[in-house]
C-alpha positions as CSV (number, residue, x, y, z in Angstrom):
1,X,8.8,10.4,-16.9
2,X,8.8,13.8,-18.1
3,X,11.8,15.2,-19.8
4,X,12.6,17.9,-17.2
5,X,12.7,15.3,-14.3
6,X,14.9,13.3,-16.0
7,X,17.0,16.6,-16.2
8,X,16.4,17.2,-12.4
9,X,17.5,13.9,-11.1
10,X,20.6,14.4,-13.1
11,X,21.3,17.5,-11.8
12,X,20.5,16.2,-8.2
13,X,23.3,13.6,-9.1
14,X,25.4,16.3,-10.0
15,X,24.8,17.9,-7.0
16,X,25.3,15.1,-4.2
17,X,28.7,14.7,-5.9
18,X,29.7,17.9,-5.3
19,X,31.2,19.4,-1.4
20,X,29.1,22.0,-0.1
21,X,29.6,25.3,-1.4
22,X,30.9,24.0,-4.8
23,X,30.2,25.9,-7.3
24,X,28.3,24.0,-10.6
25,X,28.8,24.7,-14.0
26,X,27.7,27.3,-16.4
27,X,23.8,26.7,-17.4
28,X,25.4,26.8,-21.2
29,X,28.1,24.0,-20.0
30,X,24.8,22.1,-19.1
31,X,22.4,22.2,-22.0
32,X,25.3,20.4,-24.0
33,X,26.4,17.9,-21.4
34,X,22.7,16.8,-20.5
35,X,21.2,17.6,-24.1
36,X,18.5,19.7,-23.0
37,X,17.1,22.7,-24.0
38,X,17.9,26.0,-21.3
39,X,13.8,26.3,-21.1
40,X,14.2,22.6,-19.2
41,X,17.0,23.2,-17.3
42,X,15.6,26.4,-15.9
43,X,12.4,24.6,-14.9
44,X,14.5,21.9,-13.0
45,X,16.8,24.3,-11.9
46,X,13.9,26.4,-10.2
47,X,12.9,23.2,-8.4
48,X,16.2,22.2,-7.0
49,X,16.5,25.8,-5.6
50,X,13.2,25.8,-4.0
51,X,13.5,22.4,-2.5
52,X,17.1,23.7,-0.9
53,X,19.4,21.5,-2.9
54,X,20.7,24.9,-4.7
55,X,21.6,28.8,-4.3
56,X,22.2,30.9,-7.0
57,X,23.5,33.9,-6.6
58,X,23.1,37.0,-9.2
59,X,26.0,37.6,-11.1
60,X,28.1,34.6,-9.5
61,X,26.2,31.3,-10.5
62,X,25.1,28.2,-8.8
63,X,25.8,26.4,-5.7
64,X,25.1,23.3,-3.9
65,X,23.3,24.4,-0.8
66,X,25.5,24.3,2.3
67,X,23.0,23.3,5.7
68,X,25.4,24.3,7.8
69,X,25.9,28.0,6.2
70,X,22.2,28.1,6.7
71,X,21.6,28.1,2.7
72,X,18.8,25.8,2.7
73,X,15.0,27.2,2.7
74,X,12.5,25.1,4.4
75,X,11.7,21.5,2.1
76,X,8.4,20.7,1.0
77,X,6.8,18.5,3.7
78,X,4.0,15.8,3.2
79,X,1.8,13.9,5.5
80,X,1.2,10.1,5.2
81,X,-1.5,9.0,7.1
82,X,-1.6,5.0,8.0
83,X,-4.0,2.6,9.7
84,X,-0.7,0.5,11.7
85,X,3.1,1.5,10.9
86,X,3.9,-1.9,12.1
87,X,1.8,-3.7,9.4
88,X,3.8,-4.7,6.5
89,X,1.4,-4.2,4.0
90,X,1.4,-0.1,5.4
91,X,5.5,-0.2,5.8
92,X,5.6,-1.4,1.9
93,X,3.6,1.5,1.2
94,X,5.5,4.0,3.1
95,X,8.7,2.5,1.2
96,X,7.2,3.4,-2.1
97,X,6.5,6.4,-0.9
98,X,9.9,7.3,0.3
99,X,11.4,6.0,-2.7
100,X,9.7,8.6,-5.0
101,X,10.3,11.6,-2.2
102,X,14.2,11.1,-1.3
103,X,15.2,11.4,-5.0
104,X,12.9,15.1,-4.9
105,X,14.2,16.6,-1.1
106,X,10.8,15.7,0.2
107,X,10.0,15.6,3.9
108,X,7.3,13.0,4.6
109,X,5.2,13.0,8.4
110,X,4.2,9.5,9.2
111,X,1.2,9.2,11.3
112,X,0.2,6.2,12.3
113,X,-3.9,6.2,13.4
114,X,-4.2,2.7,14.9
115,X,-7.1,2.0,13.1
116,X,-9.0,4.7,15.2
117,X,-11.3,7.6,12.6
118,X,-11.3,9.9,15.6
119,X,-6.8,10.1,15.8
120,X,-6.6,9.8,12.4
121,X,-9.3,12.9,12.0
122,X,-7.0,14.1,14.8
123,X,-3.6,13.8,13.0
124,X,-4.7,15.4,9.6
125,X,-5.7,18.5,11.2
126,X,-2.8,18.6,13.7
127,X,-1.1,18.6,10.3
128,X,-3.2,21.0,8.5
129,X,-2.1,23.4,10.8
130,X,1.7,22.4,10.4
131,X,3.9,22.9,7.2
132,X,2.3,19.9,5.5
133,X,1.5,20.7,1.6
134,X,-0.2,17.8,1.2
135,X,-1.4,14.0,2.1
136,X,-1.5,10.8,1.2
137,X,-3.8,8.8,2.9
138,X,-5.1,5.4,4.1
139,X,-8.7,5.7,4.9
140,X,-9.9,4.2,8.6
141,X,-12.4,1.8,8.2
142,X,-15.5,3.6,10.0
143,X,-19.1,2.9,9.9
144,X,-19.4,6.8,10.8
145,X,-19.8,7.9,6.8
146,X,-20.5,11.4,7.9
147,X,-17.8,12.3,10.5
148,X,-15.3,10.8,8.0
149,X,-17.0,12.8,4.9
150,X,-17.0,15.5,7.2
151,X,-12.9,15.4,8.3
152,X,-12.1,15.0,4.1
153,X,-14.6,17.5,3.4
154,X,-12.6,19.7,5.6
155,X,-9.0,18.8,3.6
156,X,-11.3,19.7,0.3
157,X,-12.3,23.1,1.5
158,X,-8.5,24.1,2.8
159,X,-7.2,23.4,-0.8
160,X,-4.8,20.8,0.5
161,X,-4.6,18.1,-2.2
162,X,-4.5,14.4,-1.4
163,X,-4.6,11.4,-2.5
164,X,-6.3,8.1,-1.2
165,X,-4.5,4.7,-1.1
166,X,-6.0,1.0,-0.5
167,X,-10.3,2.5,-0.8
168,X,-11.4,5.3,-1.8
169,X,-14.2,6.7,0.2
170,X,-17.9,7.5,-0.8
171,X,-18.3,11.0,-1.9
172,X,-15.0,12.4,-1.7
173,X,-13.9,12.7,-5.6
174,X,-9.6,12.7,-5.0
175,X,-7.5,10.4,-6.6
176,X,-7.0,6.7,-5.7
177,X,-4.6,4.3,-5.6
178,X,-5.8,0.8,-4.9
179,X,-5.1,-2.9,-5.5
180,X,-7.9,-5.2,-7.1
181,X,-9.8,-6.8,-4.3
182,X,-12.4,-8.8,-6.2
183,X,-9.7,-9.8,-8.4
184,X,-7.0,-10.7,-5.5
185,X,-10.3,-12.8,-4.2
186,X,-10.3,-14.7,-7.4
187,X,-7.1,-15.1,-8.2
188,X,-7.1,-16.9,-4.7
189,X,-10.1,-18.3,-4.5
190,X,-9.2,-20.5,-8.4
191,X,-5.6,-21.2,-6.9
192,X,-7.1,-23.6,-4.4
193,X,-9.8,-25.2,-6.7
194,X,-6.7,-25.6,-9.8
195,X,-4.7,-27.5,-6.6
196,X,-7.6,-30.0,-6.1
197,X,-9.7,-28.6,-3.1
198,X,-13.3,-28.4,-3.1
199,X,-15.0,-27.0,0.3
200,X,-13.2,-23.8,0.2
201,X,-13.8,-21.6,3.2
202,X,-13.4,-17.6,3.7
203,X,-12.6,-15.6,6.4
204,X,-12.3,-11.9,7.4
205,X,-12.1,-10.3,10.6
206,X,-14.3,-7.5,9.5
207,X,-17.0,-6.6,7.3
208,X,-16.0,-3.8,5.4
209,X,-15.7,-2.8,1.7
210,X,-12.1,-4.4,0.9
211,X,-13.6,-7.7,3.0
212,X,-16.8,-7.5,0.5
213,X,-14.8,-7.0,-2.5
214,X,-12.5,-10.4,-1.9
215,X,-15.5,-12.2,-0.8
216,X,-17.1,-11.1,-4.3
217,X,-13.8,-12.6,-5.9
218,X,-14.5,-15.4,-3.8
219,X,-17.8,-16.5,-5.0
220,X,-17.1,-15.9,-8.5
221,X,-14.3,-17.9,-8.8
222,X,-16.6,-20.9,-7.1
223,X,-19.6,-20.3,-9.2
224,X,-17.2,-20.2,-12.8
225,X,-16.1,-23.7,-11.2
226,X,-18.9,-25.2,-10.6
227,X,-19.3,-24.6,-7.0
228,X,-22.0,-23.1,-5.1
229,X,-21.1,-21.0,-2.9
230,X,-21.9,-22.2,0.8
231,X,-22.9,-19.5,3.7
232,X,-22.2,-22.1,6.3
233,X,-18.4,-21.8,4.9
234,X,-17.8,-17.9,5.0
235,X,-17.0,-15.7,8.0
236,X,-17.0,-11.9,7.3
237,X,-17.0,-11.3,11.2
238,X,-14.6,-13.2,12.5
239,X,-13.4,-11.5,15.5
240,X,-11.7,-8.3,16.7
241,X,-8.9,-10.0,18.0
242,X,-6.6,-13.1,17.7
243,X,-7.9,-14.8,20.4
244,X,-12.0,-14.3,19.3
245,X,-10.4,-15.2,15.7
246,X,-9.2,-18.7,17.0
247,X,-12.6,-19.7,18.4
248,X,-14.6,-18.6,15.1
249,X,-12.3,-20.9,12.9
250,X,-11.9,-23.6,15.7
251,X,-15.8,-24.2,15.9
252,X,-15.7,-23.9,11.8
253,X,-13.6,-26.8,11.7
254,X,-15.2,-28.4,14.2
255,X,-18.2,-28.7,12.7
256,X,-20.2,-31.4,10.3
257,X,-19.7,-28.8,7.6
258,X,-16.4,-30.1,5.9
259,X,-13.6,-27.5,4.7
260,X,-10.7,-28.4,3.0
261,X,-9.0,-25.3,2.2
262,X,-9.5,-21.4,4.0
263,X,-9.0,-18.6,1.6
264,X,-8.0,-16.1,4.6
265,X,-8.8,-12.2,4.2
266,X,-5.2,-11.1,5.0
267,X,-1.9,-12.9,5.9
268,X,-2.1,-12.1,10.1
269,X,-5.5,-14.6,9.6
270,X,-3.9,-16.7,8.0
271,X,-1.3,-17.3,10.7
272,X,-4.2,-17.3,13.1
273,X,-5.7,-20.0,10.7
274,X,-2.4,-22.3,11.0
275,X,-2.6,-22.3,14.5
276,X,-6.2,-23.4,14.6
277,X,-5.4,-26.5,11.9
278,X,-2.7,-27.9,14.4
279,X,-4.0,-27.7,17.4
280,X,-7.3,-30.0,15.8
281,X,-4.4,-32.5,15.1
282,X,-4.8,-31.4,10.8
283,X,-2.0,-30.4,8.6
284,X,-1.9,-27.3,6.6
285,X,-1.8,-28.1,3.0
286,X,-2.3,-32.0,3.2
287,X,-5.4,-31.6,5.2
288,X,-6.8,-28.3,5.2
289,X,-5.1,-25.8,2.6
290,X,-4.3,-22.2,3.5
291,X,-4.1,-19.1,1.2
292,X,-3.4,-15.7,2.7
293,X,-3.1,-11.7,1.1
294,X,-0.7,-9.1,1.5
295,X,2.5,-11.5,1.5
296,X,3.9,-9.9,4.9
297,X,7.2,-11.3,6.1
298,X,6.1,-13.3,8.7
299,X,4.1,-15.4,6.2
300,X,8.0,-16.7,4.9
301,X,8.2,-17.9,8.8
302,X,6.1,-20.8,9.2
303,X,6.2,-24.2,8.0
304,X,5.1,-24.9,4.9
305,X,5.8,-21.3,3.9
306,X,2.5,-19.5,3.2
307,X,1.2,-18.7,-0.1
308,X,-0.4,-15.2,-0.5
309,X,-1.4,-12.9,-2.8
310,X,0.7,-10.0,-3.1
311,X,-1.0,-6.7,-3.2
312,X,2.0,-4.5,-4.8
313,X,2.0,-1.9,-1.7
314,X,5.4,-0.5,-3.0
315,X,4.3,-0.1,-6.2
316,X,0.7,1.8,-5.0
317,X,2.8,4.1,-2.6
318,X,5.0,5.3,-5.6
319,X,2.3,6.0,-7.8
320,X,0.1,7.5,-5.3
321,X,3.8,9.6,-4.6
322,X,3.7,10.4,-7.9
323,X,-0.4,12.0,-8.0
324,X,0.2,14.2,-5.2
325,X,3.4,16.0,-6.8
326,X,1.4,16.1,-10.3
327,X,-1.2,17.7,-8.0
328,X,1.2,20.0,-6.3
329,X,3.7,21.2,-9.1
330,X,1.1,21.0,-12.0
331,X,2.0,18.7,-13.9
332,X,0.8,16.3,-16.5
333,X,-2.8,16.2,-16.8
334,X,-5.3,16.6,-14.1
335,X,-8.2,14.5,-14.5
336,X,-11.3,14.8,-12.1
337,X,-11.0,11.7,-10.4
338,X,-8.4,9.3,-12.0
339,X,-8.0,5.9,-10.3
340,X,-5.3,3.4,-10.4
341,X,-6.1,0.4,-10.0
342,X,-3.1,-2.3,-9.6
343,X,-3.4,-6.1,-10.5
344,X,-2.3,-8.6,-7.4
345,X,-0.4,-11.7,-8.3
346,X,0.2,-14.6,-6.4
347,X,3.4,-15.6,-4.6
348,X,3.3,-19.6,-4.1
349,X,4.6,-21.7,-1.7
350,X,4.0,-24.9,0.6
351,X,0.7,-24.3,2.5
352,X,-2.0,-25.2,-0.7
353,X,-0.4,-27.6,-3.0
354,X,-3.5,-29.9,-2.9
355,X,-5.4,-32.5,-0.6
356,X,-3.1,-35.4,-1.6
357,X,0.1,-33.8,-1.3
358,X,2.3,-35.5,1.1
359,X,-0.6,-38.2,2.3
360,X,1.6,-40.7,3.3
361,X,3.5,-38.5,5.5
362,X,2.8,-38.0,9.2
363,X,2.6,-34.2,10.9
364,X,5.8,-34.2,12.5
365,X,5.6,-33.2,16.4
């Protein structure tokens, strides 16, 4: 962290502790109780006043801002544009997110899109036209390139800055924050064949780029192993809903073709996937080992708990926090296009612990 925001956040400190009104010390009483140079503490100083948690007055000194006297100028507001606020993996984010804001007196607008390009085009320019500096931003999934190139575009040409979280999107050069899909896929993917299983099985909802990028994992991990990938084992399509899901893994395992383990696209599958096992009389693990992604609460709720790879949306939300105030205040350096790319890890628990595990026991109800 730079030197002056470890200042700021001191002085923020100082701040909160004080009543409203109060009056803070001297600038010279502060270089030598937070051994910093006047040059620093001006700069923080400056930030505190402009995000409302200061007034100075000429020739009096330095106050913490009173709301109620009306002392407080208007804070700096960002947008955060999500696919579902109900989906952990997007409330993780959002968390991160808030974490890095609170401590700097930033306002954040969440808008959830449901999924939809054409109300998530609609939110960013509702919000454009508001007091919104800036945006983070989770891209919609669209097979329209051009009307989302277009709506970005748009953001480019207004001078807004923003940053991208989960994807980036084709031709739009902006900063992104993302998680390592192909990896995540892997990672998965040689979990299952280290526990003992063999026909490994993958399925998405959708086909789109993150979908692509696990399946790529996927395969890999197979292939390094020994095992050749098998197209009568992979569903990149598997329906739009829960129900349409259910059907496409029901007739999978109903088939001749014989799976042993389901490497699920994200953790709501997964469940989907559980469901499915029991109901063809199998047990998950024993018979038919499950791993999901994204690690969502829910996952923690079923029996045997489900093991998933985590796809640190806390820690992508601070950092993709952190870009947009770098963008906005200046600071640090300002590459082109940096990218962040995070590393997933796997949380392990009871539904892939191999094919033998618990043989002799019977699935209860």
């Amino acid at each position: 962290m730079l030197r002056y925001l470890e200042i700021k956040a001191k002085l923020r400190e100082l701040v909160i502790s004080l009543p409203p009104g109060a009056r803070l010390p001297s600038r010279t009483i502060l270089v030598k109780r937070l051994q910093t140079t006047r040059t620093t503490l001006d700069k923080a100083f400056a930030d505190l006043e402009k995000e409302g948690v200061i007034i100075s007055r000429k020739g009096s000194g330095t106050y913490a801002a009173d709301p109620l006297a009306g002392t407080l100028p208007q804070a700096e507001n960002w947008g955060v544009m999500v696919p579902s606020i109900s989906e952990s993996i997007y409330s993780g984010m959002i968390r991160g997110i808030e974490r890095f804001t609170e401590a700097r007196g930033i306002n954040i607008v969440v808008c959830g899109s449901d999924k939809s390009k054409e109300q998530q085009s609609y939110n960013i320019f509702r919000l454009m036209n508001s007091v919104v500096c800036g945006f983070i931003i989770v891209p919609v999934v669209s097979t329209s390139i051009e009307e989302t190139y277009n709506t970005y575009q748009h953001l480019i040409s207004s001078r807004i800055p923003f940053v991208f979280c989960n994807r980036p999107v084709e031709g739009i050069n902006v900063p992104a924050v993302v998680s390592n899909d192909f990896y995540g896929g892997y990672m998965a993917t040689k979990h299952l064949i280290e526990r003992g299983y063999r026909h490994i099985a993958y399925i998405a909802r959708h086909r789109h780029s993150t979908s692509i990028n696990r399946y790529q994992g996927y395969a890999s991990a197979l292939q390094e192993n020994g095992l050749t990938p098998d197209s009568a084992l992979v569903m990149m399509e598997g329906g739009q809903n829960d129900e349409e899901l259910y059907l496409s893994c029901h007739r999978l395992l109903s088939s001749d073709v014989p799976v042993d383990a389901i490497f699920c696209f994200n953790d709501y599958t997964a469940l989907v996937v559980y469901r499915c096992i029991r109901d063809l009389g199998k047990r998950v693990s024993e018979d038919i080992g499950v791993i999901g992604y994204d690690s969502i609460e829910e996952g923690r709720l079923v029996e045997p708990q489900l093991t998933s790879v985590n796809y640190k949306s806390h820690e992508i939300g601070y950092k993709a926090a952190e870009l947009l105030w770098s963008m906005l205040h200046g600071e640090g350096e300002q590459p082109d296009f940096p990218y962040y790319l995070f590393q997933p890890v796997i949380i392990e628990n009871g539904s892939c612990q191999g094919p033998s595990h618990g043989s002799d026991r019977k699935e209860s109800g």
